[in-house]
C-alpha positions as CSV (number, residue, x, y, z in Angstrom):
1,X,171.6,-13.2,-142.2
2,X,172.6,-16.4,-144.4
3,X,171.6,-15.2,-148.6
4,X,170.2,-18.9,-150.1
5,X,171.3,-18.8,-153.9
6,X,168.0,-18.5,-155.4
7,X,168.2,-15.1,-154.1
8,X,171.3,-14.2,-155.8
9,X,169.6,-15.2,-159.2
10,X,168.8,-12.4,-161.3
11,X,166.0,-14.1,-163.1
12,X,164.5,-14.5,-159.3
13,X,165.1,-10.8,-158.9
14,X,163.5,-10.1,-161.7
15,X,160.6,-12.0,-160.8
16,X,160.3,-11.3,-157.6
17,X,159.9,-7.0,-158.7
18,X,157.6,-8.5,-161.7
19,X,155.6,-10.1,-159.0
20,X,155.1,-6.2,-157.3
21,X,154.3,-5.0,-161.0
22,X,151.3,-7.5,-161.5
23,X,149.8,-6.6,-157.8
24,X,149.9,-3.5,-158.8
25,X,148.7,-3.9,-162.1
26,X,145.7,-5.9,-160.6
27,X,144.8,-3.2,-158.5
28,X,142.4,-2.0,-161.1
29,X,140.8,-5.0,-162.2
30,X,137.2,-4.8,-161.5
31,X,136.4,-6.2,-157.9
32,X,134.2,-8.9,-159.3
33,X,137.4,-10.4,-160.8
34,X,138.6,-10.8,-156.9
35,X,138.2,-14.5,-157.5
36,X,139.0,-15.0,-161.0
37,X,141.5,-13.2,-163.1
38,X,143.2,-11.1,-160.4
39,X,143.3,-15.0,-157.9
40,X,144.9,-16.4,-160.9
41,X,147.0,-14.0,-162.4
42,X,148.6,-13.8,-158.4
43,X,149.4,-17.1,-158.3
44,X,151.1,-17.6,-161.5
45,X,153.4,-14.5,-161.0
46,X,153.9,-16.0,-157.5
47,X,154.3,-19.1,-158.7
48,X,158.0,-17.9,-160.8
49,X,160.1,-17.0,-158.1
50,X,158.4,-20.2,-156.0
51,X,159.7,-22.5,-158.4
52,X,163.2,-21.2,-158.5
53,X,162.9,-21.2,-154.8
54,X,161.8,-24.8,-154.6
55,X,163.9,-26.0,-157.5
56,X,167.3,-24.3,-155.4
57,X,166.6,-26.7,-152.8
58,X,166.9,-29.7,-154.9
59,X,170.2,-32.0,-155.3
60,X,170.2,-33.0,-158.7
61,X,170.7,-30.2,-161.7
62,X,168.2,-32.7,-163.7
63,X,165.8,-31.4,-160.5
64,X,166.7,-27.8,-160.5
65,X,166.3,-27.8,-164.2
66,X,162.8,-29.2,-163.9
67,X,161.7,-26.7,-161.4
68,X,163.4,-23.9,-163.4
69,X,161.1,-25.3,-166.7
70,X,158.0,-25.4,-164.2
71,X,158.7,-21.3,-163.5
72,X,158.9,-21.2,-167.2
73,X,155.9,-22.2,-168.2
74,X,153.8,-20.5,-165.4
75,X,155.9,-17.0,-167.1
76,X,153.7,-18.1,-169.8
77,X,150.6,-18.8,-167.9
78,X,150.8,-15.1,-166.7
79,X,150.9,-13.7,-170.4
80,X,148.1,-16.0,-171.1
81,X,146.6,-13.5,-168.6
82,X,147.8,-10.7,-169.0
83,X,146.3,-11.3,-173.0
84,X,142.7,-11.8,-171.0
85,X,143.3,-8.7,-168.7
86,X,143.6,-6.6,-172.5
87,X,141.0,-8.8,-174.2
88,X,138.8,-7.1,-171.5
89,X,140.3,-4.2,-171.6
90,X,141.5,-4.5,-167.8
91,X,144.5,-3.5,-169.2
92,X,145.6,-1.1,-172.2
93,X,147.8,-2.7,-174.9
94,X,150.7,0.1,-173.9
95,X,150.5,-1.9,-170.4
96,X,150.5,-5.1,-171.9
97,X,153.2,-4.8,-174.0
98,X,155.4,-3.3,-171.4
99,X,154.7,-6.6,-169.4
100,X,154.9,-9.0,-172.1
101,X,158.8,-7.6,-172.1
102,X,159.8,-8.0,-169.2
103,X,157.8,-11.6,-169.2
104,X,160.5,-12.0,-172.3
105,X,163.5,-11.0,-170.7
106,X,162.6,-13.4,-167.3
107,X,161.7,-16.5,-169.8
108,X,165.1,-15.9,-172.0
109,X,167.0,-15.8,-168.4
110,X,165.5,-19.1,-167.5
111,X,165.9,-20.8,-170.8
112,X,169.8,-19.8,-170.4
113,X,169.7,-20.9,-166.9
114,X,168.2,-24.3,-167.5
115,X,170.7,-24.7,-169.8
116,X,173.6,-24.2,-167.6
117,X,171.7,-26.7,-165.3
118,X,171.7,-29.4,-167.8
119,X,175.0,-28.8,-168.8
């Protein structure tokens, strides 16, 4: 079975088993949320790997780089969440902070990645 590179990124590892976290996470969200935080808060985490994905595809670096920036700034759409899941106490602040790392570590991988994309 062919491996496509985005695959052999650690940052896509690492959001691909931060992906699994947040499902998890969500499990306990109120059901009324169904539609709200826990829709939105799915399809940002999703939305990481996706663009690294997507972005792998392209020819240019200038068009990985901007797909690797667009997984960026969805990393920070889900701690804009992940903030509203505590604010409502969804969440405990032990929880959140635990996330909130590992949302650091993916973003300083991607910074350092775009980076190298640019050159």
């Amino acid at each position: 079975m062919h491996t496509y590179s985005f695959e052999k990124l650690e940052v896509w590892q690492l959001s691909r088993s931060f992906r699994k976290d947040i499902y998890r996470l969500t499990i306990k969200f109120p059901k009324e949320e169904t539609f709200g935080l826990i829709s939105q808060i799915k399809r940002s985490v999703s939305s990481i790997g996706a663009c690294l994905a997507e972005g792998s595809g392209k020819m240019t670096s200038k068009d990985k780089a901007h797909y690797t920036n667009m997984a960026y700034t969805t990393s920070l759409e889900t701690l804009n969440h992940l903030i509203g899941a505590m604010d409502l106490d969804y969440i405990t602040e032990e929880e959140y902070l635990l996330h909130r790392l590992k949302i650091e570590t993916i973003t300083t991988k991607l910074t350092g990645l775009r980076k190298a994309q640019l050159g």
